[in-house]
DOMI-549989 format. One record per residue (C-alpha): residue number from 1; residue in three letters; x, y negated, z negated. Coordinates in nm, 2 decimals. Each point is the difference from the previous one (the first is absolute). Last residue first. Example, Ala and Ser with C-alpha at 12.3 -4.5 7.8 and 13.67 -1.06 7.14 Angstrom:
BEGIN
SITE   k   r     px     py     pz
SITE   2 ser   1.37   0.11  -0.71
SITE   1 ala  -0.14   0.34  -0.07
//
This chain:
BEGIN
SITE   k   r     px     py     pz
SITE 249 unk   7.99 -10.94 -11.56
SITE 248 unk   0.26  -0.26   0.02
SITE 247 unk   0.23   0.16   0.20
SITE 246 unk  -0.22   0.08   0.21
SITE 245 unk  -0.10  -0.33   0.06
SITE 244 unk   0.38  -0.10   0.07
SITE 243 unk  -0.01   0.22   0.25
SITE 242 unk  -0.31  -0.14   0.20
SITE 241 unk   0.17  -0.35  -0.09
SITE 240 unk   0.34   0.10   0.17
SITE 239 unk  -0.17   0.16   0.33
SITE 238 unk  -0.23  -0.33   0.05
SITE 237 unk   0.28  -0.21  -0.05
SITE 236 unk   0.25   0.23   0.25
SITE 235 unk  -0.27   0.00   0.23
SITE 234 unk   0.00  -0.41   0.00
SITE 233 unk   0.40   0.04   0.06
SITE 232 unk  -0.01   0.21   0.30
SITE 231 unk  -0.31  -0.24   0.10
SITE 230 unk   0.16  -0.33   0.02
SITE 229 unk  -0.32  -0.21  -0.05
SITE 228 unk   0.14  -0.33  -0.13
SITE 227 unk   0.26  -0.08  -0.25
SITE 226 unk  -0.25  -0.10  -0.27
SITE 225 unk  -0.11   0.37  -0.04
SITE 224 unk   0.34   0.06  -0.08
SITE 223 unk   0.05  -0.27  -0.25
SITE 222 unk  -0.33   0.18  -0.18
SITE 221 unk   0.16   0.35   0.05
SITE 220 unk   0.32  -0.17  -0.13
SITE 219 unk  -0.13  -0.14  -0.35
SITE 218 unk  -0.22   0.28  -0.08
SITE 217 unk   0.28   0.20   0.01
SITE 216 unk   0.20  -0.21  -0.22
SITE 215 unk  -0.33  -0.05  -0.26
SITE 214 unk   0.05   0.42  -0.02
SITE 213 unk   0.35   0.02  -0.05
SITE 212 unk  -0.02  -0.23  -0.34
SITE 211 unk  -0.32   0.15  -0.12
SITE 210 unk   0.17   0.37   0.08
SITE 209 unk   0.32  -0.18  -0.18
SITE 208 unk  -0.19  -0.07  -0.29
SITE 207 unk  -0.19   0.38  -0.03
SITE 206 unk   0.23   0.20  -0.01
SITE 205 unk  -0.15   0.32  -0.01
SITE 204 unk   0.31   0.19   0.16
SITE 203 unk  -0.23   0.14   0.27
SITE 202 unk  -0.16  -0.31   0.04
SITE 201 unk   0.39  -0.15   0.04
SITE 200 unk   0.06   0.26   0.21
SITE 199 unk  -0.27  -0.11   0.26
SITE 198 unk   0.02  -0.35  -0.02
SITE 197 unk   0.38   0.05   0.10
SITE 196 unk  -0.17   0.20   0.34
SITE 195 unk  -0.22  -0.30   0.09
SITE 194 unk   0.29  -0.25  -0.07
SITE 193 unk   0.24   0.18   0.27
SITE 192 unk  -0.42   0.03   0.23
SITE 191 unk   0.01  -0.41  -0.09
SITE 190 unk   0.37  -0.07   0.14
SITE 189 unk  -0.07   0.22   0.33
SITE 188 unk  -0.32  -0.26   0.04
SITE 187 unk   0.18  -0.31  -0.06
SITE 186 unk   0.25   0.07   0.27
SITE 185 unk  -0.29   0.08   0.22
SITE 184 unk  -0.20  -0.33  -0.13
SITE 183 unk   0.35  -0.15   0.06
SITE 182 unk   0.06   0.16   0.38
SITE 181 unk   0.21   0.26   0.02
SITE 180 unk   0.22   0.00   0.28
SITE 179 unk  -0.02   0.28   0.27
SITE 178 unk   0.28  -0.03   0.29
SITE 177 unk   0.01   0.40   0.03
SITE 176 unk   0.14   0.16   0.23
SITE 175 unk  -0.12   0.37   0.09
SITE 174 unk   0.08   0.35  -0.16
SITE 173 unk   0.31  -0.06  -0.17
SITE 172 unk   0.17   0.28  -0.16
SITE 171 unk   0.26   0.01  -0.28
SITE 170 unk   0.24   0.29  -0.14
SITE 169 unk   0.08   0.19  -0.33
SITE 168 unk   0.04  -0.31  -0.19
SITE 167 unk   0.09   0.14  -0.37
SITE 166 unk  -0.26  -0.16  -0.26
SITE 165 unk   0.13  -0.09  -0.34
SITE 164 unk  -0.39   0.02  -0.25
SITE 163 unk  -0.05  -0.28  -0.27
SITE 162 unk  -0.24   0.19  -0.20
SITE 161 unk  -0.23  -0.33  -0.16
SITE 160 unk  -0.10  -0.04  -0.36
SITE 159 unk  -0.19  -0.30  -0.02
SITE 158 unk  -0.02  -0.33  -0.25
SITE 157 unk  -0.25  -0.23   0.03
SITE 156 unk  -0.18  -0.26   0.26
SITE 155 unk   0.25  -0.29  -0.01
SITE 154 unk   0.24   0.28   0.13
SITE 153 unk   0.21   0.28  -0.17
SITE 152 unk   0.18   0.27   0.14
SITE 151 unk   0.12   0.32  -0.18
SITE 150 unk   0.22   0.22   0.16
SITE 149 unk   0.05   0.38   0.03
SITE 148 unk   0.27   0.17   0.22
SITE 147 unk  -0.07   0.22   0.33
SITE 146 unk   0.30   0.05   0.26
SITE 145 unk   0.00   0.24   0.31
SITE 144 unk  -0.32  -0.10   0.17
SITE 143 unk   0.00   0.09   0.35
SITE 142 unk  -0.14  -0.25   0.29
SITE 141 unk  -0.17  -0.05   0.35
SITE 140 unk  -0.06  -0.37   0.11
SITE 139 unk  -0.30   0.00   0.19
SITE 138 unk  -0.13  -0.30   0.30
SITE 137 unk  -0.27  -0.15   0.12
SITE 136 unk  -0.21   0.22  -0.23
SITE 135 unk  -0.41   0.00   0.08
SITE 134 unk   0.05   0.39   0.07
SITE 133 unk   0.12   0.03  -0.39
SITE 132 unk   0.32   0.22  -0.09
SITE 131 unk   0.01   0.37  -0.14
SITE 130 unk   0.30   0.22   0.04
SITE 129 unk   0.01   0.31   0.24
SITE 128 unk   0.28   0.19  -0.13
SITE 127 unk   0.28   0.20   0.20
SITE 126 unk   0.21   0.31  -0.04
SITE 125 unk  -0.23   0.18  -0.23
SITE 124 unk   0.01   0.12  -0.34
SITE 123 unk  -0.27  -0.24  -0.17
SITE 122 unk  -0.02  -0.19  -0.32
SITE 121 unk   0.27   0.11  -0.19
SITE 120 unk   0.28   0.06   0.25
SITE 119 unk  -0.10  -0.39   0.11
SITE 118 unk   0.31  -0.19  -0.19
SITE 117 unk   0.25   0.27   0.08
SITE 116 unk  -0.11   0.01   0.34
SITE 115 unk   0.09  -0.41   0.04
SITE 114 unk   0.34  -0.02   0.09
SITE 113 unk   0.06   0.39   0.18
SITE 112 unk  -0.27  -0.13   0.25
SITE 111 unk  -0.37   0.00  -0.07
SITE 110 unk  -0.15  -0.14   0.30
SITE 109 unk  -0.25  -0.24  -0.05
SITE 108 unk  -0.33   0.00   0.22
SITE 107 unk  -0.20  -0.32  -0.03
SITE 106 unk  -0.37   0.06  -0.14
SITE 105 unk  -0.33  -0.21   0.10
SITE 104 unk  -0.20  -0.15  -0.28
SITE 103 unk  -0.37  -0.16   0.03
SITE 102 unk  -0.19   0.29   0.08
SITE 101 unk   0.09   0.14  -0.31
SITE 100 unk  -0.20  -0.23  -0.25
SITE  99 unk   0.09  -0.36  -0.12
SITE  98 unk  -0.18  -0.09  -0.34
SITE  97 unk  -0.35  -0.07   0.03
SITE  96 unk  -0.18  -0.41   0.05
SITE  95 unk  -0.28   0.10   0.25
SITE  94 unk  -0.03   0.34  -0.19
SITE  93 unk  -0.08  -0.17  -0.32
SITE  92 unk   0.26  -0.04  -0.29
SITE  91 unk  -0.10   0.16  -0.32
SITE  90 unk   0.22   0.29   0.08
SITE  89 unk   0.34  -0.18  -0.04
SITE  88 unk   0.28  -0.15   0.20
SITE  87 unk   0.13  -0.37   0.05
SITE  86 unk   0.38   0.05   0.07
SITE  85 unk  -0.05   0.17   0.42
SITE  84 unk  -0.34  -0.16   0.08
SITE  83 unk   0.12  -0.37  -0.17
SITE  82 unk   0.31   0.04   0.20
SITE  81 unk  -0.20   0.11   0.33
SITE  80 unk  -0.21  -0.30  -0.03
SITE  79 unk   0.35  -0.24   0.07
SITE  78 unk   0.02   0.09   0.38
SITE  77 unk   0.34   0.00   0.09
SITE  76 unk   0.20   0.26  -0.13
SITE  75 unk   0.33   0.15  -0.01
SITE  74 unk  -0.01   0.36  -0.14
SITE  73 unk   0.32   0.12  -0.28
SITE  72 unk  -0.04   0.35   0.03
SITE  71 unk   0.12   0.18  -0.32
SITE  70 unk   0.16   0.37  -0.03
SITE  69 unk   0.11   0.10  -0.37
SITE  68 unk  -0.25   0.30   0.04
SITE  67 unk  -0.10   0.10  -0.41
SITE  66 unk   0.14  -0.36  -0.16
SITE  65 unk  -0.11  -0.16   0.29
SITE  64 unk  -0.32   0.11  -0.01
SITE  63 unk  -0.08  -0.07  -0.42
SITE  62 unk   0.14  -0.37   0.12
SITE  61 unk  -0.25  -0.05   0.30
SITE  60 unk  -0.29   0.17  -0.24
SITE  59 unk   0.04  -0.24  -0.27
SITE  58 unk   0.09   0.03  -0.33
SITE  57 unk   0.31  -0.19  -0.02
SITE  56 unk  -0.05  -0.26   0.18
SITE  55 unk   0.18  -0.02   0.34
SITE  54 unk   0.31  -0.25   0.02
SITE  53 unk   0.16   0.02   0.36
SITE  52 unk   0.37  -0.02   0.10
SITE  51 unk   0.24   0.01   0.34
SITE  50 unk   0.24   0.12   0.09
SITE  49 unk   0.16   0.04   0.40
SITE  48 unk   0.12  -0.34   0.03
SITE  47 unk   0.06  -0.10  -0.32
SITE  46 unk  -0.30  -0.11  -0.29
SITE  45 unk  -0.28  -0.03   0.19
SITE  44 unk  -0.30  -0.09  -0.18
SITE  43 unk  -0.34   0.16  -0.04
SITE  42 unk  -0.28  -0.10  -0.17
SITE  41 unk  -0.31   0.22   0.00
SITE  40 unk  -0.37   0.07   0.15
SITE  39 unk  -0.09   0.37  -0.03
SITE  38 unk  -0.01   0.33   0.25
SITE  37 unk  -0.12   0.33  -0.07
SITE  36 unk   0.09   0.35   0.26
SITE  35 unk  -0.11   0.33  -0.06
SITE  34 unk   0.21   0.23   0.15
SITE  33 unk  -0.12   0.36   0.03
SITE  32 unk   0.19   0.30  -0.13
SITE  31 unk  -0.27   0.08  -0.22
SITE  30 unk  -0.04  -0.35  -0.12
SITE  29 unk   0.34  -0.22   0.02
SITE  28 unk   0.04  -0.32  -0.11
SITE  27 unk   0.05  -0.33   0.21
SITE  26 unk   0.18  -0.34   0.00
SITE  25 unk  -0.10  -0.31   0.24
SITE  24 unk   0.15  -0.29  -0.17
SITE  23 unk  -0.20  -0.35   0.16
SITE  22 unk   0.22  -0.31  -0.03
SITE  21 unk   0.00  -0.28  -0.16
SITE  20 unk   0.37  -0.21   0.09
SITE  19 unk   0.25  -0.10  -0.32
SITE  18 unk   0.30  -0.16   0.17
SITE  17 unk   0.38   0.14  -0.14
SITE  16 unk   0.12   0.08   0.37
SITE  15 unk  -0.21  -0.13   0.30
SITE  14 unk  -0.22   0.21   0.19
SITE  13 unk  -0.17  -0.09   0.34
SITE  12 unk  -0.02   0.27   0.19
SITE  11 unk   0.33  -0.03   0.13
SITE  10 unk   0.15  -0.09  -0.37
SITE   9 unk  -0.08   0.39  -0.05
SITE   8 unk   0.27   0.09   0.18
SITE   7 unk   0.05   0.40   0.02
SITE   6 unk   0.29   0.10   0.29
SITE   5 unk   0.21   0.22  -0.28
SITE   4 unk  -0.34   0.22  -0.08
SITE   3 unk  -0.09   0.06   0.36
SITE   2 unk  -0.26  -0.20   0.18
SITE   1 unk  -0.35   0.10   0.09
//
């Protein structure tokens, strides 16, 4: 892995000031056990070794950062594994769960003099084993050192978002990756984003942007399904509406 002064993200593809979705592996601690949880976000580059993400507010990726500060930024391919990681609950089946154990391995940190002061409260050791996913071509290990509030508003309402500074720590790539998303795939990571606004805005009761996110859904999984049979992004559909049922209910 290279040091801290050799990091270049642009090597893996990264470009300053572009928006790419990503999967943030975060974890808490349960008796002295890490737990690790990963979501679907944004995240952009800001300089070479900072970048940002914007977790809601009440959700378990910002409640871990706020305890553990580390994130693992994972580089994905396969599209399902964003609807596993954002689209969570307990009235989804087994074939559509959430991502269990099996499917993280852990990179060994070592807490130097830079980053002890940051871990002291989560483990007194001179190295961490941080979450990442298996199917990961290649992790980008941070440290949150800045948290502000910010509101952001889009044709489907108004959110409070956490926009989170993120310290590069290091980068590892695993294999090359060529992967483009296709536009049912493209389509697909746009629908679980819309998925997860439908979500708050049942929670916040309003009820014409949940008509208004709901008819864009059902626009996509039908372009989708006109695409052809990618299967990544027919999972995705089949995970989305299983959700959204539960949701419902």
């Amino acid at each position: 892995m290279p040091s801290n002064s050799q990091i270049d993200l642009t090597s893996i593809g990264f470009k300053k000031n572009y928006l790419y979705e990503i999967l943030a592996t975060t974890f808490s601690m349960d008796r002295n056990l890490i737990v690790p949880n990963t979501a679907s976000m944004g995240v952009r580059l800001v300089e070479k070794k900072s970048m940002k993400i914007w977790p809601y507010p009440n959700t378990k990726t910002y409640k871990n950062i706020e305890s553990s500060k580390f994130v693992v930024v994972n580089l994905i391919n396969d599209v399902y594994l964003f609807a596993l990681a954002s689209l969570k609950g307990s009235n989804l089946s087994k074939h559509h769960g959430v991502l269990s154990e099996k499917e993280y391995n852990y990179y060994n940190l070592n807490l130097n003099n830079t980053y002890k002061d940051f871990a002291k409260r989560i483990i007194t050791a001179e190295s961490i084993n941080l979450p990442y996913l298996k199917q990961s071509w290649a992790i980008i290990v941070c440290i949150a050192t800045n948290i502000n509030h910010v509101f952001r508003e889009d044709d489907f309402g108004k959110f409070k978002l956490m926009e989170i500074d993120l310290t590069v720590i290091c980068c590892q790539k695993f294999r090359e990756s060529f992967k483009l998303y296709n536009r049912a795939e493209n389509l697909a990571l746009e629908t679980v984003v819309l998925t997860t606004k439908l979500n708050l805005a049942i929670l916040k009761k309003e009820e014409a942007f949940i008509k208004k996110i709901k008819t864009k859904i059902d626009e996509n999984i039908s372009a989708i399904k006109r695409f052809g049979k990618n299967l990544s992004a027919l999972k995705v559909i089949e995970h989305i509406q299983e959700y959204i049922k539960g949701l419902e209910t």
